[in-house]
N, CA, C and O of each residue as an XYZ file, in Angstrom:
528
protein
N      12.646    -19.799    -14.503
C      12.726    -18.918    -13.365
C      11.317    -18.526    -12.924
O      10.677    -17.717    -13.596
N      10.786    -19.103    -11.756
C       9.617    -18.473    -11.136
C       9.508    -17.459    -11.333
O      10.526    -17.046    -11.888
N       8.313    -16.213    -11.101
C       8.115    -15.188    -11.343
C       8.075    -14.480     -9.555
O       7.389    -15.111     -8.750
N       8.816    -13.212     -9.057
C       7.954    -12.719     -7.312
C       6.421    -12.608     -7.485
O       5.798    -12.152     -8.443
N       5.891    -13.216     -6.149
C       4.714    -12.999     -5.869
C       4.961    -11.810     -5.610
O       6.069    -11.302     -5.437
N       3.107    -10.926     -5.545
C       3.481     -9.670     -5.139
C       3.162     -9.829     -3.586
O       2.106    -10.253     -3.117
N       4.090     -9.478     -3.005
C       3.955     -9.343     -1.403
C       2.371     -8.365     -1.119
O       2.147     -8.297      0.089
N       1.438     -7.734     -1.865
C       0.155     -7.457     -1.440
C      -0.929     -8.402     -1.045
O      -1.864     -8.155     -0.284
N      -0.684     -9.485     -1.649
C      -1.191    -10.692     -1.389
C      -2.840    -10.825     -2.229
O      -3.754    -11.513     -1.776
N      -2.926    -10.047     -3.446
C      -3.936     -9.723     -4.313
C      -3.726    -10.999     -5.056
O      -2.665    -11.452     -5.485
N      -5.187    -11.600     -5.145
C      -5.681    -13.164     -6.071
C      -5.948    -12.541     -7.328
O      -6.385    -11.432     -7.636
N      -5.525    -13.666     -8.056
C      -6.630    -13.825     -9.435
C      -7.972    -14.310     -9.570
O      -8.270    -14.753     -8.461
N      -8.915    -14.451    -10.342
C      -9.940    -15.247    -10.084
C     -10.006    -16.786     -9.295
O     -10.797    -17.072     -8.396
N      -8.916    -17.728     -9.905
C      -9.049    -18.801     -9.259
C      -8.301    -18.808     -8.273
O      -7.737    -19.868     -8.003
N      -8.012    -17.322     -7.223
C      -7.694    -17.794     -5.770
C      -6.438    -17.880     -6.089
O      -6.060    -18.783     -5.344
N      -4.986    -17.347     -7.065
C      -3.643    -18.130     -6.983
C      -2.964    -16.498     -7.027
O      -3.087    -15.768     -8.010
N      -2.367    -16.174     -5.990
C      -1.496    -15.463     -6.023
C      -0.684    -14.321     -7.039
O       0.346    -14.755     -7.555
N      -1.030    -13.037     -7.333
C      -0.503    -12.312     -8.650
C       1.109    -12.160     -8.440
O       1.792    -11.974     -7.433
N       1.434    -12.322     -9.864
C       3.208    -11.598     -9.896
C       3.107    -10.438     -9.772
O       2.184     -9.705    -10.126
N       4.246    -10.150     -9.157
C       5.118     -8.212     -9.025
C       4.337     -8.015    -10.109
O       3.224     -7.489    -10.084
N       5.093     -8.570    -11.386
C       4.825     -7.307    -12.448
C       3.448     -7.352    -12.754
O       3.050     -6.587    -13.632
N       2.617     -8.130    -12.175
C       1.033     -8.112    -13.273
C       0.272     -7.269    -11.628
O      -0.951     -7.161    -11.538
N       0.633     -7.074    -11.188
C      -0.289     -6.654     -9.588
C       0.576     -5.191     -9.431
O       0.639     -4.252    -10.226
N       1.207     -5.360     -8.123
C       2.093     -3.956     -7.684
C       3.091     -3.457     -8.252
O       3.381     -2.298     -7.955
N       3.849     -4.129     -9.161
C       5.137     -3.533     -9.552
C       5.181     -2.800    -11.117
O       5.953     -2.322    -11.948
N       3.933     -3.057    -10.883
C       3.616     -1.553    -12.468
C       3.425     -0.449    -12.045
O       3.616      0.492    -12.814
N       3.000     -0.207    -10.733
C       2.871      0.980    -10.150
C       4.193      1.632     -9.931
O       4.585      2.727    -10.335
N       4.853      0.658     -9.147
C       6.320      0.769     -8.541
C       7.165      1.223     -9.440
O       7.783      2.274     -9.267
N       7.305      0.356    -10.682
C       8.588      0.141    -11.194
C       8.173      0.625    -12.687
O       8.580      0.042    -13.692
N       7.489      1.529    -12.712
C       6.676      2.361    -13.912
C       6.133      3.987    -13.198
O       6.268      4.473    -12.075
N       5.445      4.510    -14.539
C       4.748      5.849    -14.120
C       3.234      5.238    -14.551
O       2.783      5.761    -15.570
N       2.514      4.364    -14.022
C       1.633      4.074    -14.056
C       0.439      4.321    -12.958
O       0.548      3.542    -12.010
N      -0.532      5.106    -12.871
C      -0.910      5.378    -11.432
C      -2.062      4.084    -11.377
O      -2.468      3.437    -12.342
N      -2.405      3.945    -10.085
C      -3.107      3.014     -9.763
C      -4.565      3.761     -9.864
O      -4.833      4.943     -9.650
N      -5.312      2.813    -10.211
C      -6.596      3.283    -10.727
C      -7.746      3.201     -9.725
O      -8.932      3.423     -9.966
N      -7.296      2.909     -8.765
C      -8.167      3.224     -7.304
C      -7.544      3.256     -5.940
O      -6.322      3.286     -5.794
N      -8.238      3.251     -5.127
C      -7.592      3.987     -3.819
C      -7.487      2.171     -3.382
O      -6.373      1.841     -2.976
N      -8.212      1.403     -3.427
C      -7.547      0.283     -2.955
C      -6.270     -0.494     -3.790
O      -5.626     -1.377     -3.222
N      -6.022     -0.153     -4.938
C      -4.843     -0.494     -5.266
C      -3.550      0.455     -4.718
O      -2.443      0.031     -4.389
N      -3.903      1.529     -4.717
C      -2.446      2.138     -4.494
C      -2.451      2.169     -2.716
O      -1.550      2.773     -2.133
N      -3.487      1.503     -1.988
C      -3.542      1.552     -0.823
C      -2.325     -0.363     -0.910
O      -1.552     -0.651      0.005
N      -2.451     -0.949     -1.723
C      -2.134     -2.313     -1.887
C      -0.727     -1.926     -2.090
O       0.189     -2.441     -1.449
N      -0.500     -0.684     -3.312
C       0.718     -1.375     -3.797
C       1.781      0.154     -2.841
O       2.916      0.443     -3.222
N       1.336      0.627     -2.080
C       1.800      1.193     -0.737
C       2.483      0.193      0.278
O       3.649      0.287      0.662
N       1.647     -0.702      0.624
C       1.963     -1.696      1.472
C       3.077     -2.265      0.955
O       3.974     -2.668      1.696
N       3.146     -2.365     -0.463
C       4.768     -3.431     -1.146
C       5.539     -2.062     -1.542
O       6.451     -2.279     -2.341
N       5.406     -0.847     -1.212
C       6.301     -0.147     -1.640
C       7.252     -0.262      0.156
O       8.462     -0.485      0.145
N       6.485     -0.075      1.543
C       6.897     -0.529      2.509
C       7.263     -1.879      2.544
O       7.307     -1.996      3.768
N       7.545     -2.937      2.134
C       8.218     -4.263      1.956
C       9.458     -4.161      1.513
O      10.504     -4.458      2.091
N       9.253     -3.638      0.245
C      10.660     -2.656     -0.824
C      11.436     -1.953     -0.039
O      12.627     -2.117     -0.304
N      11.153     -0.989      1.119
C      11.815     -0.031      1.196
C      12.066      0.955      0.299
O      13.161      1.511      0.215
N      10.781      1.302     -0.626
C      10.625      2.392     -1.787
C       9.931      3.743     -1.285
O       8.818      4.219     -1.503
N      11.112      4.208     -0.464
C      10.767      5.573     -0.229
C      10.517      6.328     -1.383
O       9.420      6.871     -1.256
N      10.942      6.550     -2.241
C      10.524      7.219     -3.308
C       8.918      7.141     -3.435
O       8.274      8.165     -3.205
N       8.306      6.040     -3.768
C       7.192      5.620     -4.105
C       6.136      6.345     -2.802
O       5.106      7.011     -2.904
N       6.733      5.985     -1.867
C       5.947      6.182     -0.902
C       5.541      8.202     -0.802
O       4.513      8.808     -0.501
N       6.419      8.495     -1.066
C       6.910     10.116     -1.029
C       5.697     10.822     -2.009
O       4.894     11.706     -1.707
N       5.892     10.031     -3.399
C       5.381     10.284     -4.729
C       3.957     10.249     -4.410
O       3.275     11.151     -4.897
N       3.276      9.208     -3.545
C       1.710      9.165     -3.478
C       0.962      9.242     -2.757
O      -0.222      8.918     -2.848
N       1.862      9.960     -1.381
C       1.536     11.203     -0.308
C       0.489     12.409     -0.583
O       1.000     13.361     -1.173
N      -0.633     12.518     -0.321
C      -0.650     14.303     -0.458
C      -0.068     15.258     -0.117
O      -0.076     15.561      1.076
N       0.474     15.868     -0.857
C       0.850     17.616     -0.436
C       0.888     17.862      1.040
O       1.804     17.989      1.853
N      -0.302     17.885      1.106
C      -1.150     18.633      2.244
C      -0.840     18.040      3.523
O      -1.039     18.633      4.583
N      -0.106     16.278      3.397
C       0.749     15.834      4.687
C       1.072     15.077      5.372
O       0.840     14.588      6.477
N       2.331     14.956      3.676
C       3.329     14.281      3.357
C       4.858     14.904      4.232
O       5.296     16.048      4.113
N       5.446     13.828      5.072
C       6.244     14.583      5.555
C       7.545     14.741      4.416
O       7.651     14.395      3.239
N       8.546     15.494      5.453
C       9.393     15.426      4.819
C      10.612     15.003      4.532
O      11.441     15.481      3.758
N      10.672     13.807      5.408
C      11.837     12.860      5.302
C      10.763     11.731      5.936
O       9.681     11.935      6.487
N      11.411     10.551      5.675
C      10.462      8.965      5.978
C      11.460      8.243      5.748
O      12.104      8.171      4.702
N      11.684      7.434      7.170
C      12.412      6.929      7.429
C      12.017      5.056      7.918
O      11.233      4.703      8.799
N      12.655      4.367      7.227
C      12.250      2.515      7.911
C      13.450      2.083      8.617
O      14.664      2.200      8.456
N      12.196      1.218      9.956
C      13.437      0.604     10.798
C      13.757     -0.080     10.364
O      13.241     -0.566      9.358
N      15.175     -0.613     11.121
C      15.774     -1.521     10.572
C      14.985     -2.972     10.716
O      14.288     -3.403     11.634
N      15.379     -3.569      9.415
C      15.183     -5.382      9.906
C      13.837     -5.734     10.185
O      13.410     -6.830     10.549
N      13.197     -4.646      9.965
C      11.422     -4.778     10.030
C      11.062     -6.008      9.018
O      11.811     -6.095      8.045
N      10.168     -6.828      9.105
C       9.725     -7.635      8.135
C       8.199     -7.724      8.183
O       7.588     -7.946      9.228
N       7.616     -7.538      6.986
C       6.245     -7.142      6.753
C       5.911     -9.019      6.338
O       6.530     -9.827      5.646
N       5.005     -9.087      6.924
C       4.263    -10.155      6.978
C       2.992    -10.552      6.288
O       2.600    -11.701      6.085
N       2.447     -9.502      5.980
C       1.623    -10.012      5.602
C       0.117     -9.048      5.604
O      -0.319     -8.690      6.698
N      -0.581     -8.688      4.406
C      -1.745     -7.692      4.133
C      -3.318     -8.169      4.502
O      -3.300     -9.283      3.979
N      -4.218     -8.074      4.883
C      -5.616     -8.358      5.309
C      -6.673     -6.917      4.737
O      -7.088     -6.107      5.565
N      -6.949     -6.803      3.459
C      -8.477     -5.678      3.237
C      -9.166     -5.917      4.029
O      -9.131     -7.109      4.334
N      -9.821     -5.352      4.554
C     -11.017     -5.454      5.409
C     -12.228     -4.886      4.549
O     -13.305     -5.385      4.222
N     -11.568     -3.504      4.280
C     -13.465     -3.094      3.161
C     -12.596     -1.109      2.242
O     -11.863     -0.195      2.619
N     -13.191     -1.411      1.270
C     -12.611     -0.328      0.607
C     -14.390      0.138     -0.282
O     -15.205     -0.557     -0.889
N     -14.327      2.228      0.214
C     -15.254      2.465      0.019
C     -15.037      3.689     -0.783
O     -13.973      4.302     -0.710
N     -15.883      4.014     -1.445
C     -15.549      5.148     -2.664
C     -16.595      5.755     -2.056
O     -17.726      5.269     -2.017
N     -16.212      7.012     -1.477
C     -17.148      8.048     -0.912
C     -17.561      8.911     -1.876
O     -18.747      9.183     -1.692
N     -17.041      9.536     -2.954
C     -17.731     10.165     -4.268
C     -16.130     10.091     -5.113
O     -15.006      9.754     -4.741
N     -16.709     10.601     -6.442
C     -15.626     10.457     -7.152
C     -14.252     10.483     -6.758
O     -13.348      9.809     -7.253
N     -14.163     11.317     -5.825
C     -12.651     12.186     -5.470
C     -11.968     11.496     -4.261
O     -10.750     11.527     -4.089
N     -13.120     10.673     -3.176
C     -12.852     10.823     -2.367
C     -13.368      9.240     -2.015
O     -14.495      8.804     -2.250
N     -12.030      8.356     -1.270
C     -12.439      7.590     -0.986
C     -11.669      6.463      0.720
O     -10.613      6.779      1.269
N     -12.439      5.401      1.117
C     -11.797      4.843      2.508
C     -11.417      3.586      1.971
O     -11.952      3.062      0.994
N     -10.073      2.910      2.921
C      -9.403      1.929      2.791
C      -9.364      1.434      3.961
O      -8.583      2.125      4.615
N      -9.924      0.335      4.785
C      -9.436     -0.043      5.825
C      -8.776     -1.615      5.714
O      -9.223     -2.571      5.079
N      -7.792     -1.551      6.394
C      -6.878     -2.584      6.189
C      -5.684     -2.894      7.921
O      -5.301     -2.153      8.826
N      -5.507     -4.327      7.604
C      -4.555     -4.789      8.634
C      -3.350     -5.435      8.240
O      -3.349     -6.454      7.549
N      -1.979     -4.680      8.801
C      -1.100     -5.133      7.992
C      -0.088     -5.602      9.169
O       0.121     -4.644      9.914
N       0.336     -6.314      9.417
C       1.154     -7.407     10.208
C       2.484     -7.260      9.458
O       2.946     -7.397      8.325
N       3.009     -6.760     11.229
C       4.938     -6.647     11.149
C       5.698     -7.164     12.068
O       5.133     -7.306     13.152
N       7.369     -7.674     11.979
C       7.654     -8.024     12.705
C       9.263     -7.353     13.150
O      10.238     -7.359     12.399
N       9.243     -6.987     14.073
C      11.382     -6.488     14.433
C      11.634     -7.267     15.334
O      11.104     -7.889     16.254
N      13.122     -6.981     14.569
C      13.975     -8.013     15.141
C      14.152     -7.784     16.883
O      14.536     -6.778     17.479
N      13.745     -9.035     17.393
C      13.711     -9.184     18.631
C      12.427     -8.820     19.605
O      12.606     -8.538     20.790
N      11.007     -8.855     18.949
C       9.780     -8.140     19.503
C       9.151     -8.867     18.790
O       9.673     -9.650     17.997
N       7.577     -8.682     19.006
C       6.592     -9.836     18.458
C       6.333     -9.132     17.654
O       6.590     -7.936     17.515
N       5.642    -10.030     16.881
C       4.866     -9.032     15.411
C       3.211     -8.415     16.366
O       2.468     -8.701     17.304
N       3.429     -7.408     15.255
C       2.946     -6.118     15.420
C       1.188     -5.887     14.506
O       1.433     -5.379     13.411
N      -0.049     -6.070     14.642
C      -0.475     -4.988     13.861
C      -0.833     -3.943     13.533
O      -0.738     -3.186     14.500
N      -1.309     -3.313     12.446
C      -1.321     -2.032     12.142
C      -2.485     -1.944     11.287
O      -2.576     -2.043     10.063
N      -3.521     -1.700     12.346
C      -4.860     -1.630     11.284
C      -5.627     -0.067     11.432
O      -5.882      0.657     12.394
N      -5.802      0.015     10.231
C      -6.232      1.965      9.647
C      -7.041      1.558      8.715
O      -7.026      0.624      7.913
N      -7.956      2.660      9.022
C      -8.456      2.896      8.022
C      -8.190      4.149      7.203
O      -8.491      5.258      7.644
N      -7.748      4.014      6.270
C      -6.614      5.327      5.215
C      -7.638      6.009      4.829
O      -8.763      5.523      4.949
N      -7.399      7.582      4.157
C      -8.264      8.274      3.391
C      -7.523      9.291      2.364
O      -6.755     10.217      2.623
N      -8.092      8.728      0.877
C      -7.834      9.006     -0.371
C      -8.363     10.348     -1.147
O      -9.420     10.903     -0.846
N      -7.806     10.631     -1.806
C      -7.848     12.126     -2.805
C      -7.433     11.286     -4.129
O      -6.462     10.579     -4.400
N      -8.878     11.770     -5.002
C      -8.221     11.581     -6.199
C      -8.105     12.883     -7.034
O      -9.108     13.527     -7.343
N      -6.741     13.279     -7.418
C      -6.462     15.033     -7.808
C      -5.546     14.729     -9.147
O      -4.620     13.933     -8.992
N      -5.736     15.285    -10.389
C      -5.048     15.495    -11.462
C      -5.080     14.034    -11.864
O      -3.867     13.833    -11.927
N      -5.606     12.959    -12.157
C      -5.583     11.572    -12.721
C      -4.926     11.096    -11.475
O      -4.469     10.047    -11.929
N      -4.511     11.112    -10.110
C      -3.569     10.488     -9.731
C      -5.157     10.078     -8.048
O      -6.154     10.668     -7.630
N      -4.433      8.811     -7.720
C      -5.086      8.889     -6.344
C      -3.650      9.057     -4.922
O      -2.515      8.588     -4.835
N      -4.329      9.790     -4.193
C      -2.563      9.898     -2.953
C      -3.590      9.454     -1.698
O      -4.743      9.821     -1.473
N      -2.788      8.594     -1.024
C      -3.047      8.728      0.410
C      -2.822     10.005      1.565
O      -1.736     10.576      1.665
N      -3.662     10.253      2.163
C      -3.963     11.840      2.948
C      -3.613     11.564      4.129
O      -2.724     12.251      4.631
N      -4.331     10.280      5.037
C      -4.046     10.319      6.218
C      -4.872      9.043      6.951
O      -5.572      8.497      6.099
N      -4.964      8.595      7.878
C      -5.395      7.573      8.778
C      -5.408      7.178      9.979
O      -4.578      7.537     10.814
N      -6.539      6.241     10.235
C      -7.034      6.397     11.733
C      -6.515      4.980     11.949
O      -6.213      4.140     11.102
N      -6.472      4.892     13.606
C      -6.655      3.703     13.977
C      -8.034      3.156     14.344
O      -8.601      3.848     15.189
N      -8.612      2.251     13.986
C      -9.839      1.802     14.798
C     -10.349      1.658     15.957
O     -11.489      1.209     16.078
């Protein structure tokens, strides 16, 4: 039985594609926090693939995280692009990224931000983001 790629689209050294479980789905499918703002900015993106509201809820900040989050229907995520991930000081860091979507009956879509991270109590949460 093949193993899922992880839909983040994160390489190994020689360039070949990581599994769920060795990339995003330790985050997901564990209490494991991601150990930088570009991973949990990564394994965000496959929690939106999933439809893991939970996940998504869990690594929100406080400060504004709504309070219901809702996915359209039949959306299909296509596909992740990093552009550049920057650690502004310990606590505090940028993610910019382009992430390509498609609904049913409309062209695909992108969605490029640059995110901004809090790292508070061992954990890193996404805060909020711009468009370019």
């Amino acid at each position: 039985m093949a193993l899922a790629l992880c839909p983040c689209g994160r390489v190994d050294a020689r360039g070949r594609p990581l599994a769920w479980v060795a990339c995003c789905g330790r985050y997901l499918d564990h209490d494991t926090p991601a150990p930088d703002a570009e991973s949990l900015m990564r394994s965000r993106y496959s929690a939106f693939v999933r439809a893991r509201r939970d996940y998504l809820l869990a690594t929100w900040h406080a400060s504004t995280r709504p309070a219901e989050l809702a996915f359209d229907a039949g959306v299909k995520w296509l596909g992740l692009d990093l552009r550049q991930h920057r650690l502004l000081d310990p606590t505090h860091a940028e993610v910019e990224f382009v992430a390509r979507q498609k609904s049913p009956g409309s062209p695909a879509v992108r969605l490029h931000e640059r995110s901004r991270f809090v790292h508070e109590a061992g954990r890193w949460y996404y805060v909020d983001g711009d468009m370019p």
